[in-house]
Phi, psi and omega in degrees: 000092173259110153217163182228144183231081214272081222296344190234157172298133173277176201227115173290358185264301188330289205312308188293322177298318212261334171264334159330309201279280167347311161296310205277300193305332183287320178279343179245040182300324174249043198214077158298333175276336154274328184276340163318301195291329173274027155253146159308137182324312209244056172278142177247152169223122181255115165275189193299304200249056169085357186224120192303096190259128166262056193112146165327315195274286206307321150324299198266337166274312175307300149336323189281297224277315190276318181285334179262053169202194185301003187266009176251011160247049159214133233241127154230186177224162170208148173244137166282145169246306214208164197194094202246185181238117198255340192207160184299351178238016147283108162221163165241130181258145178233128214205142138277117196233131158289131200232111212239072219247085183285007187289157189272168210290317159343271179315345185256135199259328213207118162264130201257151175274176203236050168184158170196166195246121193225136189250124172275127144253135179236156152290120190268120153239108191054249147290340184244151175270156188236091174312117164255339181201139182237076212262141192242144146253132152320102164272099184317000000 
């Protein structure tokens, strides 16, 4: 279900930069040197199982941190559901993300579910949008 619903008109370039931007975060999901840079300095992130990133820096050590141990073999995809303008440099992304949990039977400490429901609000910095917050829910 790709629909955009807008509280302001949208601008396609905007809508198209903004899934762009949606593609780059699913491809540089195991890319600590990319995946970082798209978010805003002062970003928050509530992951899948709860847990809160303050800022960028703090994102990327966490990301370092997922990546050297069994958690870099989980995998996720995202969907556009939905896409408003809350102000012309404002949006909310409304998303699905699929959980792709590849870790061997050992490695798994903790069972995730295998969807959830995920919200973007990004930020216009100059022509590019920026994820300022990144809230993931468990879908039972």
């Amino acid at each position: 279900m790709n629909t955009t619903n807008c509280t302001l008109p949208a601008n396609d370039a905007d809508e198209q930069r903004i899934r762009e931007l949606v593609a780059r975060s699913q491809e540089a999901q195991i890319d600590p040197d990319v995946l970082p840079a798209l978010h805003a300095a002062n970003l928050v992130i509530v992951n899948l199982a709860g847990r809160r990133l303050f800022g960028r820096d703090a994102f990327a050590s966490a990301m370092a941190e997922a990546l050297s141990s069994p958690s870099k073999d989980i995998r996720t995809s995202l969907e556009v559901d939905d896409i408003r303008f809350t102000t012309p440099d404002v949006a909310i992304v409304s998303l699905t993300k699929t959980v792709y949990d590849e870790r061997s039977e050992a490695e798994d400490s903790s069972e995730l579910p295998s969807v959830g429901v995920m919200t973007y609000v990004l930020t216009r910095q100059g022509d590019d949008w920026l994820i300022a917050l990144a809230q993931t829910t468990p879908v039972q």
